[in-house]
N, C-alpha and C positions, 0 to 999 in steps of 0.2 A: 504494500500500500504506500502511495505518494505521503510523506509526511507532511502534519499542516505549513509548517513553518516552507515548504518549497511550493504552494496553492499561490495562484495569479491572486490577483487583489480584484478581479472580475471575477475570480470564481468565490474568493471569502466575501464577496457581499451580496453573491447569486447564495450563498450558504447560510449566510447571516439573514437573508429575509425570509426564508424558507424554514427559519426555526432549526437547520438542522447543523451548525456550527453554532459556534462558540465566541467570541472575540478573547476572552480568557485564556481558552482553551489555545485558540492560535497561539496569544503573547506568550502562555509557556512553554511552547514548542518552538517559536524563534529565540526566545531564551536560552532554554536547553541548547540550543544548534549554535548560538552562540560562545557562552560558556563550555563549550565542548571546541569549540575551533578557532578559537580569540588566541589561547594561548600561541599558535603556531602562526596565524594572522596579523593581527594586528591593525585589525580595520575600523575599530570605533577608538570614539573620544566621549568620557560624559555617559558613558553604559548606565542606564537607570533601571535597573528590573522590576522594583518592588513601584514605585512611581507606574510604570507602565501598568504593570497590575490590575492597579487601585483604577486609572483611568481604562484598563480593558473592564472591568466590574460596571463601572458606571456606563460604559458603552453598550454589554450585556443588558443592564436591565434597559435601556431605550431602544433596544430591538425587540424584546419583549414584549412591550408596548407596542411596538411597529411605530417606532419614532423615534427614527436616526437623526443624530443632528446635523447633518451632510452627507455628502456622495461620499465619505471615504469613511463613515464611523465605523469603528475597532480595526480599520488596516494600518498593520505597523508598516512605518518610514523611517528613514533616515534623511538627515540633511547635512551637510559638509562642513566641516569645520570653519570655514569663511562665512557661513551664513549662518547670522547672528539671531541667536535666541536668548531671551530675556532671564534675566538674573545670571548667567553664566558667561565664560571668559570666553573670547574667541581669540588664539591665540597665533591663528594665518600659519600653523605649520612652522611656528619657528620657536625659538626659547630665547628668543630675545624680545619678545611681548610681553608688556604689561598686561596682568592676569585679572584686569577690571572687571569686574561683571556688568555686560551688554544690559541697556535701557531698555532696550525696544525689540522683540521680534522684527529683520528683515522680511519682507514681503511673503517672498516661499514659506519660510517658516510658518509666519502669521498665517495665510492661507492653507496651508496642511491642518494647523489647529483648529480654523472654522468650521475647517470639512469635516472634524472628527478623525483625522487619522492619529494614530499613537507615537509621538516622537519618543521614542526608546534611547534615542541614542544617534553622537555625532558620527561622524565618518573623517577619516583623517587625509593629511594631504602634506605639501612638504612645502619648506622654507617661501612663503610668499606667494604662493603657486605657483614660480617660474619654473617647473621644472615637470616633465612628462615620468616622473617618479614616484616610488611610497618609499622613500629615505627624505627624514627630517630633523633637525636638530630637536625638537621637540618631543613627536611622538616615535615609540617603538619602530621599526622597521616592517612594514607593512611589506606582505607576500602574495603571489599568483596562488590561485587555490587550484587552476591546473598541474602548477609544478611549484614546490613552496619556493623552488631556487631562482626561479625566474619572477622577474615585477610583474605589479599590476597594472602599471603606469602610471599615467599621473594628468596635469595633478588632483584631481579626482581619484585618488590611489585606493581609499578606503570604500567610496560608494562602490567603485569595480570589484573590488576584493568582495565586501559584502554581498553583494547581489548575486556574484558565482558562489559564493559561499551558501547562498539559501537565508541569509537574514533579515528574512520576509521580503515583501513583491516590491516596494518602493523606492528608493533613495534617489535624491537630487543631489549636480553636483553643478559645476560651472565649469566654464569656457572660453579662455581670448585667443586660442589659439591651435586648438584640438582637446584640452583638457575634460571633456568628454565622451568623445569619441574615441579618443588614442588608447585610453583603461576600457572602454565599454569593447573596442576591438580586441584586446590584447585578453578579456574575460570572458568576451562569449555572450555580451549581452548585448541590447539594444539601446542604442543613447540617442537622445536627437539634443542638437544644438537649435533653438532655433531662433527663427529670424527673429534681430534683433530688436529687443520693445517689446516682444511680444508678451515675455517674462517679466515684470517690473522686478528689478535688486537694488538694492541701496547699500552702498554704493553704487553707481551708476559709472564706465567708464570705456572708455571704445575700443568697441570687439565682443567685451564680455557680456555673458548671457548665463542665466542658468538652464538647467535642462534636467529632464529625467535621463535616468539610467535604470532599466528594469530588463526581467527575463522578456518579456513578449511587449511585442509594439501594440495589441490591443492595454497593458497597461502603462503603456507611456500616455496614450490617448487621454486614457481614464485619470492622469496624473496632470496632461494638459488642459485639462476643464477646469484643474481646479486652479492650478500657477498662472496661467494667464488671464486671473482676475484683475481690476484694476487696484492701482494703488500710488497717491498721488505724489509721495516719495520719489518715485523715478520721472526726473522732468524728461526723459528721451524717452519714455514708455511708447508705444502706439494707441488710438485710440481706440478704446473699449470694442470690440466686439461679440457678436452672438453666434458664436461658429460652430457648426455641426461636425463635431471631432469626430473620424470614424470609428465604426464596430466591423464596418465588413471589407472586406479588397478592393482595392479601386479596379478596373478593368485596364488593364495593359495594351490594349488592341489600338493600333495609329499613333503610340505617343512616340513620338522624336527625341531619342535616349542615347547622348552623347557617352562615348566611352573616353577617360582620361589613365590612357596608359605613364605615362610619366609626368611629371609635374612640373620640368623645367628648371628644379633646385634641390637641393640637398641630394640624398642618395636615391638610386633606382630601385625599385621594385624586385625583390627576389624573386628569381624564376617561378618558387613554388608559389607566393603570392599572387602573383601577376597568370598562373595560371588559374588559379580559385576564381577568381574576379575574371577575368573571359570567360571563364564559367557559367558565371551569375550573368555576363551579358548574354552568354546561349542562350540562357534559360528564358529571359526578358524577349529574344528575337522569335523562341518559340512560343509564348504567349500572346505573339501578333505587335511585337514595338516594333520601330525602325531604328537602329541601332547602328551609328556611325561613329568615328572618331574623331576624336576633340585633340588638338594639337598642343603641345603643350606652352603654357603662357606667359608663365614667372619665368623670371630669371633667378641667379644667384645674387646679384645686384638688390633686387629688391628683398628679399630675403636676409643678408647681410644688413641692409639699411635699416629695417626694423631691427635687427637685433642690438645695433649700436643704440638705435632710441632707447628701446625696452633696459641695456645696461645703464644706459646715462638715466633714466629714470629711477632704476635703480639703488644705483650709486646716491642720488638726491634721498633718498628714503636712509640710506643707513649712513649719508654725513648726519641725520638729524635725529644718529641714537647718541647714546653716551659713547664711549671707548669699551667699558664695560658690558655693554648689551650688543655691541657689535661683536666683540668676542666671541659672541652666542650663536649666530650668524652661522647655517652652514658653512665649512671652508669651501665648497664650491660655486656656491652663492656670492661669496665674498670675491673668491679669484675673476667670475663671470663681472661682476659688477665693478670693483677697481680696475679694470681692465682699459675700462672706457673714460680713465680717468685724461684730464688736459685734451680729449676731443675738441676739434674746434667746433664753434657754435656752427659753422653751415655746414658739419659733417651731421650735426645731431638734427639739422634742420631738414636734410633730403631724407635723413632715415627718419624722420616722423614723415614725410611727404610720399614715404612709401607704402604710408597707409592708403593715402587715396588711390596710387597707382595699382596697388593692387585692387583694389575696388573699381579701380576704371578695367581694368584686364579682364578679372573675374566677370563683371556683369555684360561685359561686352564678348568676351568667348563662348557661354553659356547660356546667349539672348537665344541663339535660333534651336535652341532644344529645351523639352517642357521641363528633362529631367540629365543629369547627367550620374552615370556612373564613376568611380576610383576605387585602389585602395584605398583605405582609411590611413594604413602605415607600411610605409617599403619594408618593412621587418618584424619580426613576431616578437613577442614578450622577450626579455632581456633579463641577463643576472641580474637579482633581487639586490645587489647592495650597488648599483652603478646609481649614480646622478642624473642618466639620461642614458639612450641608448649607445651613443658615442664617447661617455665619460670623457666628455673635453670641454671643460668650461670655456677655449677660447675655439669650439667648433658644437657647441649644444643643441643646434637645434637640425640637425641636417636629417629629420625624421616627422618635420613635421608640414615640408613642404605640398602636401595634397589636404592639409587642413585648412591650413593660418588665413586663405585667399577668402574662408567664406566666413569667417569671422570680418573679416572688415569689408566685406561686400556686404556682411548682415544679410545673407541667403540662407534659409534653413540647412542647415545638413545632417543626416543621421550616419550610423556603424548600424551595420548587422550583421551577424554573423551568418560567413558564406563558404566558412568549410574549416578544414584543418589541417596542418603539419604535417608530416611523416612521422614525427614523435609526439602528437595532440595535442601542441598548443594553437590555440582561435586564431582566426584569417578573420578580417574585419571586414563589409563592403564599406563605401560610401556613397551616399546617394544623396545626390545636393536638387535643392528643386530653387526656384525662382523666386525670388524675394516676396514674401507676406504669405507663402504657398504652403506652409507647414499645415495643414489642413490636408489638402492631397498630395503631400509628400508621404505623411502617414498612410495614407489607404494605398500607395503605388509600394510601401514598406509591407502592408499586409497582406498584399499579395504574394510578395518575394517570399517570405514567411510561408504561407501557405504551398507555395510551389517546392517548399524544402521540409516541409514538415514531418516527411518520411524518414527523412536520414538526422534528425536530432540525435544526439550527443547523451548518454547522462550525465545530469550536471555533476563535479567532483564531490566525493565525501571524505571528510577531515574527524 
């Protein structure tokens, strides 16, 4: 029998209204699964068991009644360490934060709480998010629950871990640069980044988004009804809509589905990759898409120039610790970011300006297709103690060149998984749709889903 704690969060509220689950019942089965596979993990922050509880108890008796207090009451979630809930510290993955306790629930937070879901507990991430790792100076060393040796990525490192792990159906994480998708590829699950606004976070800043990360894209859906509530915290939010999230596949037949074999920066696509993903495009060509190829668009140029901003920005952030709390500072973190120290100002000014270049590239390569395929990452999960998959502070990011373009285009994009290794660790697709489109990006995701539903995987047990 499927244990509760590995049940969709569509199935635990198909079960919760039917009288015939539990919400109890579940939190101490994602409990148990927990505490049975933390030690080796290392994917939460803020673990509350006996809190959860108390709030699955009260969630219990207003199904009783048949009176939930929202679309998610008694489904446990998780939320990222960056995203701030109230009375407790948000420490950004680093041990050089001030361990204040947060005022206010950010938005996601807040919104999980409306809907009734159970915040159980954080999810971890590493030094500031700059980094597609679960190594932080802060938290324990978070592990692949595929392979404990290998990462989970990052920096969303903990919601990926958890979610392969089975620590119930939900956790949201965030994204400026694939930090969603890069862990959701590397675990096997489904992330979507999506267009930007769509999410209100607070902070607010450009590229980033938050996003779910769950087993099945019908519960991302079920997780986007409730995140892209308004909330007037985010001045760059979009404006409120009443959008009809999908339940069922979108039809595949005449959409115009670019294929992105290379990216034009960082590293190429390993053979075994790059075959999984022409895969996924057969599969899309025999469902009736038209399926052409997308030439690649970045350069290395632009790529480098964002990385110089992102250091010099950096660098601004930890002149303004003490000496003492910069200490704290991963040493990779620190070597990436002094790096870019005595920059001249128009080097840091074409690498901010390579935000919009890639925003001009991205929207203009993937105008004349509804959807475009990629890898998620030219490489599979990596030794669990590296910084990045290159462990080279002054070479970081050459892994994330089929992501970072649709963060700053603010185009939806999802990871699904679309096959496996020779030794089984997760191949990730990506599937980018059109700006504001994450509505049938999802249903064009549920169908991929659907057309691979035979050859699932069981998820790892720990």
């Amino acid at each position: 029998m499927i244990s509760l704690s590995d049940l969709t969060a569509v199935a635990l509220l198909d079960g919760y209204a039917k009288r015939q689950l539990s919400p109890v019942d579940v939190m101490r089965a994602v409990i148990a699964r927990v505490e049975k596979a933390e030690p080796k993990l290392h994917a939460t922050y803020l673990f509350a068991p006996e809190r959860a509880l108390e709030e699955a108890r009260r969630s219990e008796a207003r199904w009783a009644k048949a009176a939930p207090m929202g679309p998610l009451d008694g489904v446990p979630a998780t939320v990222k360490d960056n995203i701030a809930t109230e009375g407790e510290p948000k420490p950004l993955g680093t041990a050089a934060t001030d361990l204040a306790p947060e005022p206010r629930d950010a938005p996601p937070a807040e919104r999980l709480r409306e809907a009734g879901a159970i915040l159980f507990a954080k999810t971890t991430m590493p030094d500031y998010g700059m980094l597609s790792s679960g190594l932080s100076s802060f938290h324990p060393l978070t592990r692949n629950p595929w392979k404990l040796d290998r990462n989970p990525g990052g920096s969303s490192a903990g919601a990926g871990a958890a979610g392969a792990a089975g620590y119930g159906p939900l956790h949201v994480g965030t994204d400026i640069g694939g930090s969603v998708r890069l862990p959701a590829g590397w675990c096997g699950l489904f992330g979507l980044k999506p267009s930007a606004g769509r999410v209100p976070v607070d902070p607010p800043y450009i590229g980033r988004v938050a996003g779910p990360m769950t087993r099945s894209v019908g519960d991302s859906a079920l997780l986007m009804a409730v995140l892209s509530q308004p909330d007037a915290r985010d001045y760059t939010s979009l404006e409120p809509q009443k959008l009809d999230w999908p339940t069922r596949p979108s039809s595949l037949k005449g959409l115009r589905i670019g294929l992105l074999r290379e990216a034009g920066c960082g590293w190429k696509p390993r053979p075994e990759i790059l075959a999984a993903v022409e895969r996924a495009a057969r599969d899309f060509e025999a469902a009736g898409a038209i399926v052409e190829p997308l030439a690649p668009f970045l350069t290395q140029d632009n790529l480098d120039g964002l990385d110089k901003f992102w250091r010099t920005r950096s660098l601004l952030d930890l002149k303004a610790l003490s000496s003492e709390r910069r200490a704290k500072v991963l040493p990779f973190i620190r070597a990436w970011a002094e790096s870019a120290e005595g920059l001249p100002g128009d080097v840091v000014f074409e690498g901010f300006s390579q935000i919009l270049e890639m925003r001009r590239k991205a929207i203009s390569a993937t105008l004349r297709f509804d959807y475009v395929l990629s890898p998620t990452s030219p490489v599979e999960a990596y030794a669990a103690e590296f910084a990045s998959p290159s462990d080279d502070p002054l070479d970081p990011f050459p892994h994330i060149g089929f992501t970072v373009a649709f963060n700053m285009s603010e185009q939806p994009a999802a990871s699904i998984n679309c096959g496996f290794t020779a030794d089984g660790l997760p191949i990730g697709l990506q599937i980018i749709g059109r700006r504001f489109d994450d509505v049938g990006l999802l249903g064009v995701a549920l169908a991929f889903e659907e057309m691979r539903a035979g050859e699932a995987r069981p998820w790892p047990e720990l």
